[in-house]
C-alpha positions as CSV (number, residue, x, y, z in Angstrom):
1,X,110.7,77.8,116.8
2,X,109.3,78.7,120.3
3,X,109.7,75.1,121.7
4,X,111.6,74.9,124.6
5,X,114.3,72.5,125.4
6,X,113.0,71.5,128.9
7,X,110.6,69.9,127.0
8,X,113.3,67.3,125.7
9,X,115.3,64.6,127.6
10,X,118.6,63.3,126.3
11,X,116.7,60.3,125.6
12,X,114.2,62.2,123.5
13,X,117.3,63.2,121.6
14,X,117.2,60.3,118.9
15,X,115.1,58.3,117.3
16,X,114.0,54.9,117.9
17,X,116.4,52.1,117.3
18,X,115.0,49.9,114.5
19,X,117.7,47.0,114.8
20,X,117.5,44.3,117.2
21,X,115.6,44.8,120.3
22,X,117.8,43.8,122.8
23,X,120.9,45.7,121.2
24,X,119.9,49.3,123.6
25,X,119.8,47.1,126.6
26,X,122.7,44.9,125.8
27,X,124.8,48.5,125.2
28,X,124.0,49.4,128.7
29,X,124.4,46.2,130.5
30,X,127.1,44.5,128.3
31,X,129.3,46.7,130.2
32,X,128.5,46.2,133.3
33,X,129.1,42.6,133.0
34,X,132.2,42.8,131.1
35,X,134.4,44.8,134.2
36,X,133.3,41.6,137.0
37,X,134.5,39.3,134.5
38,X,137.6,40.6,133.1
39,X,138.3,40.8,137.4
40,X,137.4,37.4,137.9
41,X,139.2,35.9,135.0
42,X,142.8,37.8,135.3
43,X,142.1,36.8,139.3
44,X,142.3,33.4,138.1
45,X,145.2,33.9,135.7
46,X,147.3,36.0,138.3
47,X,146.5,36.5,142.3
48,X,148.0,39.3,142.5
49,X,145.8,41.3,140.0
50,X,143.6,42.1,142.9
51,X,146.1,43.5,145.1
52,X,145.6,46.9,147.1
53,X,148.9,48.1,144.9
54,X,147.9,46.8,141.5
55,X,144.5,47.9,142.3
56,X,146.1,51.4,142.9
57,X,148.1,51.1,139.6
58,X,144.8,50.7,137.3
59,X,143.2,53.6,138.8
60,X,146.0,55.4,138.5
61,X,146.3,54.6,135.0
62,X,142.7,55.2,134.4
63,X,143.0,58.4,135.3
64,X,144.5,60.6,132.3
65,X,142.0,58.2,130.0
66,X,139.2,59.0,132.4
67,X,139.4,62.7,131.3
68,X,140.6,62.5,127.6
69,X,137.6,60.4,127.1
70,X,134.7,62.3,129.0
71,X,136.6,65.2,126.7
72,X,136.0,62.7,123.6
73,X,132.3,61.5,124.8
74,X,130.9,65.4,124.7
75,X,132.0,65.5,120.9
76,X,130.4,61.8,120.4
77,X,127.1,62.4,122.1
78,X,126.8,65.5,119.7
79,X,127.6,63.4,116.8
80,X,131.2,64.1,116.0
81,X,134.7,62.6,116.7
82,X,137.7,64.9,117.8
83,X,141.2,63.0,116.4
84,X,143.3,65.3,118.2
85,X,143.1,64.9,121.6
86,X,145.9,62.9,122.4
87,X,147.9,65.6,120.3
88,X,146.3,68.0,122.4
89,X,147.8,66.0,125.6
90,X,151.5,65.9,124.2
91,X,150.9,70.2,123.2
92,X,149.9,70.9,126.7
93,X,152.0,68.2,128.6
94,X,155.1,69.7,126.4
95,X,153.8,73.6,127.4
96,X,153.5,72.5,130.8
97,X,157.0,71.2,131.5
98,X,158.6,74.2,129.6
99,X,156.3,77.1,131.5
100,X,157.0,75.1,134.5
101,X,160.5,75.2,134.0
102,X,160.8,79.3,132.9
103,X,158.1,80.5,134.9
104,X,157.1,78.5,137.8
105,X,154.1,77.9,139.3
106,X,152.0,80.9,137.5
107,X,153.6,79.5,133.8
108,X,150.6,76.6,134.6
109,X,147.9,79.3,133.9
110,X,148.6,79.3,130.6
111,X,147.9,75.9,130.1
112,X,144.2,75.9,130.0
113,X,144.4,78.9,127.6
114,X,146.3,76.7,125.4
115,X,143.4,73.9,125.5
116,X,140.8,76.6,124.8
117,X,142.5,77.9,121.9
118,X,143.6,74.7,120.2
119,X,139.7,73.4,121.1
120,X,138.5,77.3,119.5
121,X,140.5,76.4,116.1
122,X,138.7,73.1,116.1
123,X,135.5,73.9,116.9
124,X,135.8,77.0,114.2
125,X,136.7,75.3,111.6
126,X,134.0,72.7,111.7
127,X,130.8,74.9,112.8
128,X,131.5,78.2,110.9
129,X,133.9,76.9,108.3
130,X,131.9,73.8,108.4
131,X,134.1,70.9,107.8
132,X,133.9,67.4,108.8
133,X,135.0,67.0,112.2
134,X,136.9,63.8,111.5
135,X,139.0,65.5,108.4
136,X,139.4,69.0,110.4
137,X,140.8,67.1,113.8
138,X,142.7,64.7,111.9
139,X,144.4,67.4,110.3
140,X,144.9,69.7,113.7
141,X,146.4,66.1,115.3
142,X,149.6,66.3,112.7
143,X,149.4,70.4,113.3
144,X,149.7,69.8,116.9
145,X,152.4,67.5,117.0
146,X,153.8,69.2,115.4
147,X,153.8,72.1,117.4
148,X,154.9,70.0,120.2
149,X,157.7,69.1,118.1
150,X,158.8,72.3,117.2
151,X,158.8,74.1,120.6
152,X,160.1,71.2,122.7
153,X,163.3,70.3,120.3
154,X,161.8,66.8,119.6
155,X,163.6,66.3,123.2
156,X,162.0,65.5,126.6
157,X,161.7,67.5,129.2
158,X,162.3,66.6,133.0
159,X,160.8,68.1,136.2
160,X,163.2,68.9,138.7
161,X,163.0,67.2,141.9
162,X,160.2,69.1,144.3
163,X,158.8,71.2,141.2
164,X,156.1,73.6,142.1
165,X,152.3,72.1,142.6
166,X,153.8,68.8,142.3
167,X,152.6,68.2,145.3
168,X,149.3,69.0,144.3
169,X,148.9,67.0,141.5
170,X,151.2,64.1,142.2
171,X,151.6,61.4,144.7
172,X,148.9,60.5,147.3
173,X,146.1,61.3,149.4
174,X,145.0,58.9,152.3
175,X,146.7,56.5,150.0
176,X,144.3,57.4,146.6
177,X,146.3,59.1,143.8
178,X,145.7,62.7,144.0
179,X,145.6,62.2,140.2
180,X,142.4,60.0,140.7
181,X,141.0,62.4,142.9
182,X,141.3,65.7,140.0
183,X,139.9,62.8,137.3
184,X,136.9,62.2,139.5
185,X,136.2,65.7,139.9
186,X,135.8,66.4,136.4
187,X,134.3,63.5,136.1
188,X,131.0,64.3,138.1
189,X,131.6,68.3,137.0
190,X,130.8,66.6,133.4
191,X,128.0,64.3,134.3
192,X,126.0,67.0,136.5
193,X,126.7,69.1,133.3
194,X,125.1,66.9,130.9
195,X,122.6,66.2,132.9
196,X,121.4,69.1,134.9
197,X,123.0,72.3,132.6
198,X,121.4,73.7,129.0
199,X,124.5,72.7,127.5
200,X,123.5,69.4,127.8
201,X,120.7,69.1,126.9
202,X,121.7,71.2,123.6
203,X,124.2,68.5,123.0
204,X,122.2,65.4,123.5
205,X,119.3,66.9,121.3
206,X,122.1,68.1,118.4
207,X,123.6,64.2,118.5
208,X,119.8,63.5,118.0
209,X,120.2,65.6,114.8
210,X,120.5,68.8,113.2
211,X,116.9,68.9,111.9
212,X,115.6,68.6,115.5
213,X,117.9,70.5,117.2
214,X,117.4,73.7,115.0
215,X,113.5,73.5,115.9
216,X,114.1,72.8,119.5
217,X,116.0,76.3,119.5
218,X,119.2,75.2,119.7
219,X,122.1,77.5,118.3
220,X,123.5,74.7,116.2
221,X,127.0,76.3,115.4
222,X,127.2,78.1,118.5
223,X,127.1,75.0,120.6
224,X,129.4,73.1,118.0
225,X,131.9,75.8,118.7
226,X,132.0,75.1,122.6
227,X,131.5,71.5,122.4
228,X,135.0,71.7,120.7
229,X,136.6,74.0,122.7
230,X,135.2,72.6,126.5
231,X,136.9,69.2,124.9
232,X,139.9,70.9,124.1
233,X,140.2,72.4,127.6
234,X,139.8,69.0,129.2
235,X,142.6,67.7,127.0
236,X,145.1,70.6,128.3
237,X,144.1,69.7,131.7
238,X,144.6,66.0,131.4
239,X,147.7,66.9,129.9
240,X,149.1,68.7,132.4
241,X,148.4,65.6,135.2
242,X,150.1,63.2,132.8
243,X,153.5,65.7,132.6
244,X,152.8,65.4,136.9
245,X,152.2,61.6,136.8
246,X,155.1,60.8,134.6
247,X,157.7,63.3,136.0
248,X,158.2,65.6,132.8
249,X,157.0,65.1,129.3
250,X,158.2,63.7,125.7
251,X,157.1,64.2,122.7
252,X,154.8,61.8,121.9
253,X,153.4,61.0,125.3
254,X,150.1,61.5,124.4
255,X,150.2,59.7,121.3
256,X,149.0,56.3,122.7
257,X,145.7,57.4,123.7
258,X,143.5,58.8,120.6
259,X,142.5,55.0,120.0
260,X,141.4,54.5,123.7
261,X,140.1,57.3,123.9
262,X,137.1,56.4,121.2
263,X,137.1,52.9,122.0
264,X,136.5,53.8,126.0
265,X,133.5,56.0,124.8
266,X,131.9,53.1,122.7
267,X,132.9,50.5,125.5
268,X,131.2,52.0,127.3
269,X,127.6,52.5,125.7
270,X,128.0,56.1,124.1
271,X,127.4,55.1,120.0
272,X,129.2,56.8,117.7
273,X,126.1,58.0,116.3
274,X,125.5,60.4,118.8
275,X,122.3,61.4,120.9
276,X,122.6,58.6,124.1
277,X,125.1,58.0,126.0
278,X,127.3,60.2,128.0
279,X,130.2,60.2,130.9
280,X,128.9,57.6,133.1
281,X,129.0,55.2,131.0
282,X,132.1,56.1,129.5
283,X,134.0,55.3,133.4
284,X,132.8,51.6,132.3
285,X,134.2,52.1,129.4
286,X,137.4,53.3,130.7
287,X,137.5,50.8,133.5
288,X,137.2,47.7,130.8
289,X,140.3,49.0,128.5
290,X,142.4,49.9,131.8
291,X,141.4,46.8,133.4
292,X,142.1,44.7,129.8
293,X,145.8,45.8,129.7
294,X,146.7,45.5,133.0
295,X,145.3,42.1,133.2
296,X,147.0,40.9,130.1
297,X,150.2,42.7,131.2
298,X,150.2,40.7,134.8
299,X,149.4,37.5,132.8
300,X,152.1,37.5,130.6
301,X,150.2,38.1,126.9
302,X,152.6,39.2,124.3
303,X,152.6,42.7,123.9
304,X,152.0,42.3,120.4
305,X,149.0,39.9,120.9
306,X,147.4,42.3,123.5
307,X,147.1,44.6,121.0
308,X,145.4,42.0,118.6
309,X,142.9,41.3,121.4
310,X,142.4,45.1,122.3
311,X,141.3,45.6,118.7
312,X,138.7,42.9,118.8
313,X,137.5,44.2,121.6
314,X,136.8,47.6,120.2
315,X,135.2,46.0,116.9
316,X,132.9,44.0,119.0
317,X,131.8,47.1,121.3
318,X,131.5,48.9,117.9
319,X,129.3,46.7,116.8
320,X,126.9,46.3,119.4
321,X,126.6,49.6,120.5
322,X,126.2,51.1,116.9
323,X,123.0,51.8,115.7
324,X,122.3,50.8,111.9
325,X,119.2,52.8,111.1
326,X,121.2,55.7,111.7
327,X,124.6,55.1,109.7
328,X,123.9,57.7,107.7
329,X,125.0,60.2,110.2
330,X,127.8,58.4,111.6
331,X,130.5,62.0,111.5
């Protein structure tokens, strides 16, 4: 009980992988050979795929997904899955527009309160109530949309023109969306977090399993609890770009992105297992799904069909990054 967690590395975190050998290498170079490709083949399929405005459009796109997904790769690398984000997205998008609208400029404070607490009721209910994560967020996704639902009208809600900090989440800097610019913010906040801070460590070594984690000193339910609620935070905030980037909010605008979300995470090399991973890997991740759809979208593929292709793509990343000897704690 006196061992120290400097004494574990994230890598430490889980045990050996007793599948294939090559499957931990292929999981963090498959990746990287999957974005150059996608580039070069929707190059060939459409010019214009790599030009400056296009190029613009995917990052802007990748944004919102960039930060839902680091949200979602936190929960993964602990060994847990969190359904409700994109519910959490159209909640605070939907708050947003409507505090925006009464309040002004200071009705935005509340919005982060809103991601704490919806992330609290999570996190609560599956480390002191101690539900399955997947069972307790699936049920807080309909709760939340609910919500949304309720306080909104079912109706969308437009910004007026020049609305307050619009110009400080919206529109461009030196020609890079300002939007790209808060996404990559959080996103090196969140890697100097997992891999430089005591939180991160605690969740690396928790993904690893309970077992070790308890021995290593780490205050299992505790660190449940904020794993949940820093994820829900990052939801509200991603939220509240998306109501920016789209002019208003609806609601079900953040319906579209649970799946990504999970499937950028695994794209990207983070197993649903838990213990490896982490946000780096989940940008490739994001860049591949991002990428994917715009590419298909410039080369004409039926929407229908791109949807077919987007789910292969998510069983094959599935299965290469998942590792069999630990199924059994697959949450």
């Amino acid at each position: 009980m006196s061992s120290t967690l400097t004494e574990v590395s994230p890598s430490a975190a889980a045990p050996p992988v007793k599948g294939p050998r090559n499957r931990p290498q292929l999981r963090v170079v498959g990746p990287l050979i999957i974005v150059p490709v996608l580039v070069v083949v929707f190059t060939i399929l459409n010019p214009r795929f790599l030009y400056p405005e296009n190029i613009l459009n995917i990052v802007s796109a990748a944004s919102v997904l960039m930060i839902l997904a680091v949200a979602q790769t936190f929960v993964i690398v602990m060994g847990s899955i969190d359904l409700s984000v994109g519910s959490v997205v159209t909640l605070t998008g939907v708050s947003s527009a409507l505090l925006l609208q009464q309040f002004g400029a200071p009705g935005l404070l509340i919005v982060p309160l809103i991601g704490l607490v919806v992330g609290a009721i999570n996190g609560a209910l599956f480390a002191f109530v101690k539900l399955p994560s997947f069972l307790v967020t699936l049920g807080t996704l309909y709760a939340f949309n609910g919500v949304s639902l309720f306080i909104s009208n079912g109706a969308s809600t437009p910004l007026a023109p020049n609305a307050p900090l619009s110009g400080v989440f919206s529109g461009d800097l030196l020609g890079i969306p300002k939007i790209a610019l808060w996404a990559l913010v959080l996103l090196l906040a969140a890697i100097l977090v997992c891999q430089r801070t005591r939180f991160g460590r605690y969740t690396y070594v928790l993904g690893g399993g309970e077992a070790v984690a308890r021995l290593s000193g780490v205050p299992v339910q505790k660190h449940k609890f904020l794993v949940f609620v820093v994820a829900g935070l990052l939801a509200s905030v991603a939220g509240m770009l998306l109501m920016f980037r789209i002019n208003g909010s609806g609601p079900d605008m953040g319906t579209t992105f649970l799946l990504p979300t999970i499937a950028a995470v695994v794209m990207g090399g983070t197993p649903l297992t838990g213990g490896v991973g982490g946000p780096l890997r989940t940008v490739l991740g994001v860049l591949i799904i991002t990428i994917l759809t715009n590419g298909m979208t410039l080369a004409n593929v039926h929407p229908f069909l791109q949807i077919v292709i987007q789910g292969i793509v998510v069983i094959a990343a599935v299965a290469i990054s998942m590792d069999r000897s630990r199924v059994g704690l697959i949450k």
